[in-house]
C-alpha positions in Angstrom: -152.2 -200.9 15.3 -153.7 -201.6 11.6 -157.0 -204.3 12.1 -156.3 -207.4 10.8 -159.1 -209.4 9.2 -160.0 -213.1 9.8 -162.8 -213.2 7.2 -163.0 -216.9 6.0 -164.0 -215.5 2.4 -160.8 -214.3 1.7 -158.1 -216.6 0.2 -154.6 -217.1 0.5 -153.4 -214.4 -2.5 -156.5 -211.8 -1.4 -154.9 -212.6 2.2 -151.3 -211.8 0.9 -152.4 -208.7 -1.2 -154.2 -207.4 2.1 -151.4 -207.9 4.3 -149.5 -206.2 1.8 -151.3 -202.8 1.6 -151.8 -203.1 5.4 -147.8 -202.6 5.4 -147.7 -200.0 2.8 -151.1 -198.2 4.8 -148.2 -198.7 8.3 -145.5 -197.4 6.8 -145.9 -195.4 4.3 -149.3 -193.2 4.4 -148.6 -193.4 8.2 -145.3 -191.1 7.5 -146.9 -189.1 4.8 -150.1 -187.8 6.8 -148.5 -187.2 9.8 -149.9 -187.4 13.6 -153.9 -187.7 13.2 -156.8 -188.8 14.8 -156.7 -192.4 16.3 -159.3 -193.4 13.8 -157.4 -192.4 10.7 -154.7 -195.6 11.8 -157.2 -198.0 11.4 -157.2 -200.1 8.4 -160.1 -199.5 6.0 -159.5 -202.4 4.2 -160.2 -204.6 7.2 -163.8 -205.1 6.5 -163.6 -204.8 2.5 -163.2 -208.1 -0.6 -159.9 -207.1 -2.0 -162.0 -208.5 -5.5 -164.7 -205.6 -3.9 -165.3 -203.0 -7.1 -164.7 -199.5 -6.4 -164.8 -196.2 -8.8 -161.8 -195.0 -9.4 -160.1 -192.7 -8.7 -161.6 -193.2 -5.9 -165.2 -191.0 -5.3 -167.5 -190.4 -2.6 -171.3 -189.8 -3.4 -173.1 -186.9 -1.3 -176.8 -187.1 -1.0 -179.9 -184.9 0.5 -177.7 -181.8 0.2 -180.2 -179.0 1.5 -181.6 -177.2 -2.3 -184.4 -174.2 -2.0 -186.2 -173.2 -5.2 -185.3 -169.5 -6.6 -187.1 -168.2 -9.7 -188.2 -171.9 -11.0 -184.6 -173.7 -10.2 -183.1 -175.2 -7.3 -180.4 -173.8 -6.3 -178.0 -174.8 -3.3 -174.1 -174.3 -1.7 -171.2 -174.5 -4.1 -168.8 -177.4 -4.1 -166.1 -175.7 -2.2 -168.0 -174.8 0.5 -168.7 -178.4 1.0 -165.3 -179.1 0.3 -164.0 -177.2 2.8 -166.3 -178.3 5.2 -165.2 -182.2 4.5 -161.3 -180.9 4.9 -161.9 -179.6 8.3 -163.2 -183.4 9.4 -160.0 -184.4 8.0 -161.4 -186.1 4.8 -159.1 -183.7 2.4 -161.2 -184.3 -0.5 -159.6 -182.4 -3.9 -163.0 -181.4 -5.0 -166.4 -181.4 -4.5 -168.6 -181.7 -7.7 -172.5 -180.7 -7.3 -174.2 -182.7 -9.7 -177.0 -180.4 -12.0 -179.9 -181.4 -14.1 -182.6 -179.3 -16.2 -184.5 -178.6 -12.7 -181.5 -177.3 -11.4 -178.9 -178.7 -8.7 -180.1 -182.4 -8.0 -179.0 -182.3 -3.9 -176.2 -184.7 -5.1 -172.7 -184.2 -5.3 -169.8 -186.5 -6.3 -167.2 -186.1 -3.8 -163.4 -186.7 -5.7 -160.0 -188.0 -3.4 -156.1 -188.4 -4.4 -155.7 -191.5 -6.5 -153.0 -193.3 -3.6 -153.6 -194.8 -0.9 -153.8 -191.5 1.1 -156.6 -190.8 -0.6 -158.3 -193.8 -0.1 -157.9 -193.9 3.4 -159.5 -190.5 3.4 -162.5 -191.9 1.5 -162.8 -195.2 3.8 -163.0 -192.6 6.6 -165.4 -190.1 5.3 -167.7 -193.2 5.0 -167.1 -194.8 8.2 -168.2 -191.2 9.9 -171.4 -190.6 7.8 -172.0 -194.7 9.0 -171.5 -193.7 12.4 -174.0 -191.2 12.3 -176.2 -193.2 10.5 -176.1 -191.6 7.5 -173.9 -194.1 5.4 -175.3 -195.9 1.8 -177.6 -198.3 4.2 -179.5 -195.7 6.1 -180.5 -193.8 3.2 -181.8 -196.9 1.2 -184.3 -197.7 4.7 -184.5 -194.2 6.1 -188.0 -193.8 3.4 -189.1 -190.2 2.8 -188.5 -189.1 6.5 -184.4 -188.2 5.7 -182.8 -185.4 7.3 -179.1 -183.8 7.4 -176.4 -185.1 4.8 -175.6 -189.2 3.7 -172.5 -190.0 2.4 -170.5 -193.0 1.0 -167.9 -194.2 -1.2 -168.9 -194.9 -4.9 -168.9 -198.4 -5.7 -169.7 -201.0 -8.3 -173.8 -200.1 -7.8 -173.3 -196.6 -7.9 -171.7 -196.5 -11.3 -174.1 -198.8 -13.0 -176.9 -197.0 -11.8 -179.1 -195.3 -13.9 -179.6 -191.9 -12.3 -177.5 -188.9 -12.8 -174.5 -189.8 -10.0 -174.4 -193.2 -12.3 -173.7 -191.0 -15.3 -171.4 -188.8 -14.0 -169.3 -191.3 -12.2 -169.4 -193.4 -15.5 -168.1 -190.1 -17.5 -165.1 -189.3 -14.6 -163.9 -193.2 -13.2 -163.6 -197.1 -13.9 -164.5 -200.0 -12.0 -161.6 -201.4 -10.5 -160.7 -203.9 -7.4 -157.8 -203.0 -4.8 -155.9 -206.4 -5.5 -156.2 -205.2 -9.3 -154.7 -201.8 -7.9 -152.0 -203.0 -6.1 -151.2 -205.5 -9.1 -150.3 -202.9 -11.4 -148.7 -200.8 -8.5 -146.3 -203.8 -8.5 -145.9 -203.5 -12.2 -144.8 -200.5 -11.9 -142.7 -200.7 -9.2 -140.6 -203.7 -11.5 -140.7 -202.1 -14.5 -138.9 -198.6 -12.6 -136.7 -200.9 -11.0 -136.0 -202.3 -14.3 -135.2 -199.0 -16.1 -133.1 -198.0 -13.0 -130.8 -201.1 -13.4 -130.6 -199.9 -17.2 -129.4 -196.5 -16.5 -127.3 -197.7 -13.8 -125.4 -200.3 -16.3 -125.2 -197.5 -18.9 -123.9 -194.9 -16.3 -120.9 -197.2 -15.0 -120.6 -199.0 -19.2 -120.1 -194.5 -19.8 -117.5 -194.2 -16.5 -115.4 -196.7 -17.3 -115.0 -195.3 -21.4 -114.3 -192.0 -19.9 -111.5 -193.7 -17.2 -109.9 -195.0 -19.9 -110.0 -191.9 -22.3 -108.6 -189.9 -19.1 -105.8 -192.8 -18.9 -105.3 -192.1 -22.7 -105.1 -189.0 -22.9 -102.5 -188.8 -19.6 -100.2 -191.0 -21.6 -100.3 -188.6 -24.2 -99.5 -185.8 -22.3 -97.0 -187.6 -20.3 -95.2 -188.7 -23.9 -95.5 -184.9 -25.2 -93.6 -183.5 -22.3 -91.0 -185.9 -22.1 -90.4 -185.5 -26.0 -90.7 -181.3 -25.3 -88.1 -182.2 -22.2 -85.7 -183.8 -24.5 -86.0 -181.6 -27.8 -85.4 -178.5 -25.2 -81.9 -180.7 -23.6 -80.7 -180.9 -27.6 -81.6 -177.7 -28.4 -79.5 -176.0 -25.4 -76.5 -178.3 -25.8 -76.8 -177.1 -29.9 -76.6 -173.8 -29.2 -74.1 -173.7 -26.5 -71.8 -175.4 -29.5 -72.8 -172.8 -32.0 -72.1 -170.1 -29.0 -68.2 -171.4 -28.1 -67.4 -171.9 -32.0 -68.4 -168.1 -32.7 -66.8 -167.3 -29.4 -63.3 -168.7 -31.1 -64.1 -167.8 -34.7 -64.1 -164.4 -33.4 -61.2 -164.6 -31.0 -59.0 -166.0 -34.3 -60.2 -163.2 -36.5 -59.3 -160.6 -34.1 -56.0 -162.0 -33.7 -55.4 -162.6 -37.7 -56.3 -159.0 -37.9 -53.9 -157.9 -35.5 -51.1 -159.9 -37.2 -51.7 -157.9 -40.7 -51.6 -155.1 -38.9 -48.2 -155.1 -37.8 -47.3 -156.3 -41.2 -48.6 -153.0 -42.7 -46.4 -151.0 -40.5 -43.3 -153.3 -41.3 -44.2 -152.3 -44.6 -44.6 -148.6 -43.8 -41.3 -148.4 -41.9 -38.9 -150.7 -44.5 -40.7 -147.7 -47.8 -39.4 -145.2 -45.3 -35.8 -146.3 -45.0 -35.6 -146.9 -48.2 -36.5 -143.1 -49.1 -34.3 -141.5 -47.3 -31.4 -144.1 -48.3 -32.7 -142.5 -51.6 -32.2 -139.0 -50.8 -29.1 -139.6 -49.1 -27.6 -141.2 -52.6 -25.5 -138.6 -54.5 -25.9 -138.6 -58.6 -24.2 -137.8 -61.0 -25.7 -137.8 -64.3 -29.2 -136.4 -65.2 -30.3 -139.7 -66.5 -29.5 -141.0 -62.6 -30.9 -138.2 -61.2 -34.1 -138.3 -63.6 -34.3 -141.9 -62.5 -34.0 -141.5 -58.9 -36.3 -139.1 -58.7 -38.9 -140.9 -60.5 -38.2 -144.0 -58.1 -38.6 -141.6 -55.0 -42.2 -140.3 -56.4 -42.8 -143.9 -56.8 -41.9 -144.6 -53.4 -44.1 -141.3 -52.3 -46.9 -142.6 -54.1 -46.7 -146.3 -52.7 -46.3 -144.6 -48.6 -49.0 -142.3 -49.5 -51.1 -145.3 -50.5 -49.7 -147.8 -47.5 -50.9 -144.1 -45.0 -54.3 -144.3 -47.0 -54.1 -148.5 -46.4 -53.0 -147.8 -42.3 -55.9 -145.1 -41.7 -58.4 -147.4 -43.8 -57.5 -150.5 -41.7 -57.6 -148.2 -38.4 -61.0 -147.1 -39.6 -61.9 -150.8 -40.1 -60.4 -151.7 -36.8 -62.2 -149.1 -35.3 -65.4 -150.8 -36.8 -64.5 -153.7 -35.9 -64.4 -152.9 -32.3 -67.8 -150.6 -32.2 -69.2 -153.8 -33.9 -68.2 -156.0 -31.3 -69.1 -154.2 -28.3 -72.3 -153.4 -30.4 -73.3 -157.3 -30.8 -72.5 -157.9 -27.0 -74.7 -155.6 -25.8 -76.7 -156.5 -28.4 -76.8 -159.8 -26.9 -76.8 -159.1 -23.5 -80.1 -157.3 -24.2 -81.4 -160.5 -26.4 -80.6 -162.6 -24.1 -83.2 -161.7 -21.8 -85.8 -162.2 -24.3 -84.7 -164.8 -26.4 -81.9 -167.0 -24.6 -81.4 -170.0 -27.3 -82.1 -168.6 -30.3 -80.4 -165.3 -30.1 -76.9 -167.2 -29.3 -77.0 -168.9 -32.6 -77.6 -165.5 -34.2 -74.6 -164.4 -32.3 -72.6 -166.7 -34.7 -74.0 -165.8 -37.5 -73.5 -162.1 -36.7 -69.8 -162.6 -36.1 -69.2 -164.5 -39.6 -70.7 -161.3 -41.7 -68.4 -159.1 -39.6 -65.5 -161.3 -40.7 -66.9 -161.3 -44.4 -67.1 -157.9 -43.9 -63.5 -157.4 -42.2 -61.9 -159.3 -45.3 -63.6 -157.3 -48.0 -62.4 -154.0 -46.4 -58.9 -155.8 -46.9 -59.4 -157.1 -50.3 -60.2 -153.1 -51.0 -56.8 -152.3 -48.8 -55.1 -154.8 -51.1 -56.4 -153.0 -54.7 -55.5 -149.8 -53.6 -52.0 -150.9 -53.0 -51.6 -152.0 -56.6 -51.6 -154.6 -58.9 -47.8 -154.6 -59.6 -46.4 -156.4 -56.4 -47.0 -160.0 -56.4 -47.4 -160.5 -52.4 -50.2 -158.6 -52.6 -51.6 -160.5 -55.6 -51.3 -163.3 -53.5 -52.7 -162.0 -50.2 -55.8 -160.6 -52.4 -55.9 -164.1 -53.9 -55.9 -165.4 -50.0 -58.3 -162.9 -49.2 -60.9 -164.1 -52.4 -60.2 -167.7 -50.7 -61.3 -166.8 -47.2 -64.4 -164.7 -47.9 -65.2 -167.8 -49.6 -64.9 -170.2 -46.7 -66.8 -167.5 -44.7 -69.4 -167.4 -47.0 -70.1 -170.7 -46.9 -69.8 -170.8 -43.7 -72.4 -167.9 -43.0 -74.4 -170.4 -45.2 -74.0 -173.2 -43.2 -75.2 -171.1 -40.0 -78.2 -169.7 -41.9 -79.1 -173.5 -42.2 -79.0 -174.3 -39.1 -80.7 -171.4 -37.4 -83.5 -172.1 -40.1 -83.4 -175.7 -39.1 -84.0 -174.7 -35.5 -86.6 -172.4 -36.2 -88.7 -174.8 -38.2 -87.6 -177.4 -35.0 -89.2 -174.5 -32.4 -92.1 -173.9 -34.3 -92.9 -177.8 -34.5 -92.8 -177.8 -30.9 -94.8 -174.6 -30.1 -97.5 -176.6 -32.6 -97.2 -179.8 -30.4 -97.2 -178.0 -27.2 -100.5 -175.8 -28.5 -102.1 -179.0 -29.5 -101.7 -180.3 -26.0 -103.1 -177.4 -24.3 -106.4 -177.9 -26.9 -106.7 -181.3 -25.5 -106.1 -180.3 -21.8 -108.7 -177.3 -22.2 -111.1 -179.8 -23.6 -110.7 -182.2 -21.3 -111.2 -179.4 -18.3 -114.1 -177.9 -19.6 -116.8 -180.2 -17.1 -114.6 -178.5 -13.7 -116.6 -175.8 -12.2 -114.8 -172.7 -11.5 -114.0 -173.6 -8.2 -111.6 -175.5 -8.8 -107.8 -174.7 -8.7 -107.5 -175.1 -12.7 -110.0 -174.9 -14.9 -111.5 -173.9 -18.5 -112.5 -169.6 -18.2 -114.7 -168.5 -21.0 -113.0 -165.0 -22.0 -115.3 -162.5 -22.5 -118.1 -164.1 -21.2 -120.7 -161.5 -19.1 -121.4 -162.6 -15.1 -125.4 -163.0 -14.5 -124.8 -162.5 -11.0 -123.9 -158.2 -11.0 -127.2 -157.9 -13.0 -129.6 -159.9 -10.8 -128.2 -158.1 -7.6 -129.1 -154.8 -9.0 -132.1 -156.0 -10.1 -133.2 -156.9 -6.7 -132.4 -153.5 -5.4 -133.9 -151.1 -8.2 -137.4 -153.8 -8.5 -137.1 -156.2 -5.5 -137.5 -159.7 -5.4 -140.7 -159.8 -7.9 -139.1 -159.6 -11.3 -135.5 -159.4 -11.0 -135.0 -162.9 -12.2 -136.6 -162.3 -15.7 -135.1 -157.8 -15.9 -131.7 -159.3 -15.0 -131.8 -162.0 -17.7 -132.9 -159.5 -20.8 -130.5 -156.5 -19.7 -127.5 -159.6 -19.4 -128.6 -160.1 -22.8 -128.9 -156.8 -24.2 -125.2 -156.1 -23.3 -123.6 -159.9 -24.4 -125.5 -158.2 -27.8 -123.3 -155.2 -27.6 -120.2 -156.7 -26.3 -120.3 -158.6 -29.6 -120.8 -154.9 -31.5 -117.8 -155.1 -34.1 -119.2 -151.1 -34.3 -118.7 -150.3 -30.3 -115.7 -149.6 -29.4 -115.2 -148.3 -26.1 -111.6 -147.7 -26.1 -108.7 -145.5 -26.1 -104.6 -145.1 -27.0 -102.7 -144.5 -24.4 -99.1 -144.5 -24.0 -96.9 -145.9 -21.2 -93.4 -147.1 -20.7 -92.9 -146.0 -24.6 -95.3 -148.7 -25.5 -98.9 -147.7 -27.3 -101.7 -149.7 -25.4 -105.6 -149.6 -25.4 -107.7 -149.4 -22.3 -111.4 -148.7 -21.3 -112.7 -145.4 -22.7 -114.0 -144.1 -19.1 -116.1 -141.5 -20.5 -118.1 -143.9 -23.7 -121.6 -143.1 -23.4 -122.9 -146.9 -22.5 -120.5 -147.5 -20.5 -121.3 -143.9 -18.2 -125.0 -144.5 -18.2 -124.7 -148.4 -17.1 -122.4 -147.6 -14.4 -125.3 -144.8 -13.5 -128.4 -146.8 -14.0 -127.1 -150.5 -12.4 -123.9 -149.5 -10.4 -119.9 -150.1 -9.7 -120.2 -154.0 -9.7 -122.3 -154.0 -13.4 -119.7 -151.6 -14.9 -117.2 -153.9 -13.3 -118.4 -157.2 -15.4 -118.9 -155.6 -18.3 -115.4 -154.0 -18.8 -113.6 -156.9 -17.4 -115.6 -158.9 -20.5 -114.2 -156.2 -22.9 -110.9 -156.4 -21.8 -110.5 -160.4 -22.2 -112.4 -160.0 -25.5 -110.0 -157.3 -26.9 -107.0 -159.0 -25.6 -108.0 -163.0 -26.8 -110.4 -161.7 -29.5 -110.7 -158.5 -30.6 -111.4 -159.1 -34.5 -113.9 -161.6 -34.2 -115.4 -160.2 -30.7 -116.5 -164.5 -29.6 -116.3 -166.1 -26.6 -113.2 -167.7 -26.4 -111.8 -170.7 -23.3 -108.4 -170.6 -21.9 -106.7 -172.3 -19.3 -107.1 -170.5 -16.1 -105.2 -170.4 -12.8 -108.6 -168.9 -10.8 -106.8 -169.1 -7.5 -104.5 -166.4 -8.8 -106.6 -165.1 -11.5 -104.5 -165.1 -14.2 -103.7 -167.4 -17.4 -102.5 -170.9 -16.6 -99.5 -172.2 -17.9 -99.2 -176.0 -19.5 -97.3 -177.5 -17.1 -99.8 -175.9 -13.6 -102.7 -177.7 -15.9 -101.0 -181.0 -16.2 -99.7 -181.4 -12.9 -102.8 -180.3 -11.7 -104.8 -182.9 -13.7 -102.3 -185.6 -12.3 -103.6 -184.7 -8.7 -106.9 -185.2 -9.9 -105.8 -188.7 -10.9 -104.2 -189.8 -8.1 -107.1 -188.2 -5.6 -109.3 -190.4 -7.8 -107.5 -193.7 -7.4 -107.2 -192.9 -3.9 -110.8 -192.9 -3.9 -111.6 -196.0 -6.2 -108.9 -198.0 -3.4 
């Protein structure tokens, strides 16, 4: 138990100060020293002033330290031989400081503790031992010339203003100051770190709460994109499913119209053939008759001749038609698995230029026919009409599969922007988390410090794996290295690691499989993200799967965050 003093000098505030440091002494340097001697729990500032003057940091003075005389100076034992010596009584001085003067070392040395109150317990104890042997401060003031062996003490007021050279020294290293002065400014400090903790602390939470709300912001705004992405989508599909049944009829209707004229071209053909033979059949009589029936059968001849050259043109063109038509459906059979919305509109406008095309083939049927029969002035007058319509029509599609484009690309932009803001606001995860921010083409320390330890140990690896991590994040950034090849697979042209590139061969030689492994997993994502401007770039990662997150896994996964956090705050 700590000694408790009942000097009668001491008042009430010296009382409280003491009783303070006896709890701090208890507590505190009790814990930090450990189990020692019984005499090292006593409290040395039992018998001591608290307005007593001390040098500190605290000292010791060492006196009558054994000196012989060697060529004209006196020499004697360094100061860490006596320092060790003290540390194996259990004094744990930090250093021993022999004092010297012209004649050589003085048999003094000023003996330096910790500046706590470990230290001065220490120095409280190295003078209570030399007192016990009776070879403390008082003995060697009466002991006279007849002084053997060692006499220690701890500096004090006296021993700094002396004028000898322990007083000089102790006056160059220390200060006079009392252990209530000590403890004052001990409490100071204490206030002034509580202080600045309470500062930080209000800062800390003042920062928390900004970044709460900018996380509640910026979920809003996400929340409002993807509802606005959700219903732009709905009108899109609904749009196009429109534009897909109309074509699906226009088509129908100008399939049909063309089987209609069709039939009327072969009316045509059959009424020109009954008509010649009722012509040959006719007998005539005079030549002018016969002159004039013959011209009106070459006449007739011609006009079949040109309705045969009409009927194999239109079965070409029907012919066309159909290898059109089963062209654009397996045309968009085959765009449909790519592009499902956009390709159906195009469908549409597909079918219109096939009719535009269909009724110019007739308008060509119609001129070769002649310009002599009225019907077909008016069908090639009909004709002129319809392209017309058609064309505008086509027109009117173009529009609108223009005005969807620009409405796709606005919402590619939007959807873009939001990932920016989602990878920014991901960037603080660490990478194990579920989703997260991945720096593509960024090199792994890790391969390069584990073959460092096994080609050089433990010693330097630290500092060789840091400059050869270096070395190749320079050469990854090379715009002149490239390490790849052209291959080709499925039909498709793609580049891949060049295997047999000269770095690449001697780094998988010199630092092994996992090295090689980093480095041409960086040069993939920088050729594949970057591969003009050869920077580090971030994406949003799935790292559970490796593999690129989509929008949707990085928002629902930044809800769960949310709610885990309110969980927590409740």
């Amino acid at each position: 138990m700590v000694g408790k003093s009942d000097s009668q000098k001491r008042n009430p505030k010296d009382k409280a100060n003491h009783l303070a440091l006896v709890k701090f002494l208890e507590k505190d340097i009790a814990q930090a020293s450990g189990p020692s001697k019984a005499e090292d729990e006593v409290d040395r500032l039992a018998d001591h002033d608290g307005d007593e003057m001390f040098v500190w940091p605290w000292k010791g003075v060492v006196v009558n330290l054994p000196v012989e005389l060697k060529d004209g100076r006196y020499v004697g034992k360094s100061g860490s031989n006596m320092r060790d010596q003290l540390t194996m009584r259990g004094f744990n001085p930090t250093r021993v400081h022999p004092l010297w003067n012209f004649r050589g070392h003085s048999g003094c040395a000023v003996v330096e503790f910790n500046k706590g109150w470990a230290g001065f317990n220490n120095a409280m104890s190295f003078e209570k031992a030399y007192e016990a042997d009776h070879h403390g401060k008082r003995d060697w003031k009466i002991a006279g010339d007849n002084k053997s062996d060692i006499y220690g003490w701890v500096a004090r007021a006296d021993d700094y203003k002396a004028n000898n050279i322990i007083g000089e020294h102790l006056r160059k290293i220390g200060d006079l100051r009392t252990v209530s002065d000590i403890m004052a400014e001990e409490d100071r400090k204490a206030n002034t770190l509580v202080s600045n903790l309470t500062n930080v602390i209000e800062v800390k939470k003042k920062h928390l709460e900004e970044m709460e709300s900018k996380f509640v912001e910026t979920e809003n705004s996400l929340s409002k994109l993807i509802a606005e992405k959700d219903l732009l989508h709905q009108s899109y599909n609904e749009e196009i499913k429109k534009i897909q049944v109309s074509a699906r009829e226009h088509f129908q209707r100008i399939f049909k119209d063309h089987e209609k004229i069709k039939l009327q071209l072969e009316d045509q053909k059959r009424e020109l053939e009954l008509r010649g033979h009722e012509l040959e059949k006719r007998e005539v009589v005079n030549e002018n008759e016969r002159k004039k029936v013959s011209e009106e059968i070459e006449k007739n001849a011609a006009k079949n001749s040109l309705l045969q050259k009409a009927s194999d043109e239109q079965k070409k063109a029907d012919e066309s038609v159909m290898k059109l038509a089963e062209d654009q459906k397996r045309e968009k059979e085959e765009l449909h698995k790519k592009i499902i919305l956009l390709e159906k509109q195009l469908d549409a406008k597909q079918a219109v230029e096939l009719e535009i095309e269909r009724l110019k083939g007739q308008l060509n049927v119609m001129k070769h026919i002649g310009d002599d029969d009225l019907e077909v002035i008016k069908k090639v007058e009909d004709i002129h009409k319809t392209l017309r319509e058609k064309e505008e029509e086509l027109d009117d599609l173009e529009s609108l599969n223009q005005t969807l484009v620009v409405q796709e690309r606005k919402s590619n932009d939007e959807l873009q922007d939001a990932r920016k803001e989602l990878i920014d606001g991901l960037k603080e995860l660490s990478k194990s988390a579920h989703i997260g921010v991945k720096r593509m083409g960024e090199l792994e320390n890790k391969p390069f410090l584990d073959a460092m330890k096994r080609k050089y140990g433990d010693m330097d690896a630290d500092d060789r794996a840091s400059e050869m991590c270096s070395l190749w994040e320079e050469y990854l950034r090379d715009p002149n290295w490239h390490p790849f090849k052209v291959v080709t697979i499925d039909g498709k042209s793609q580049g891949i690691i060049d295997e047999n590139d000269d770095k690449l061969k001697g780094l998988k030689r010199d630092l092994g499989e996992d090295v090689y492994k980093a480095v041409t997993t960086a040069l993939t994502e920088i050729n594949d993200y970057n591969p003009s401007g050869r920077y580090i770039t971030t994406e949003l990662w799935n790292f559970t799967e490796g593999r690129k997150a989509s929008l949707q896994e990085g928002v629902s996964y930044l809800l769960s965050m949310w709610d885990a956090h309110k969980r927590r705050r409740t």
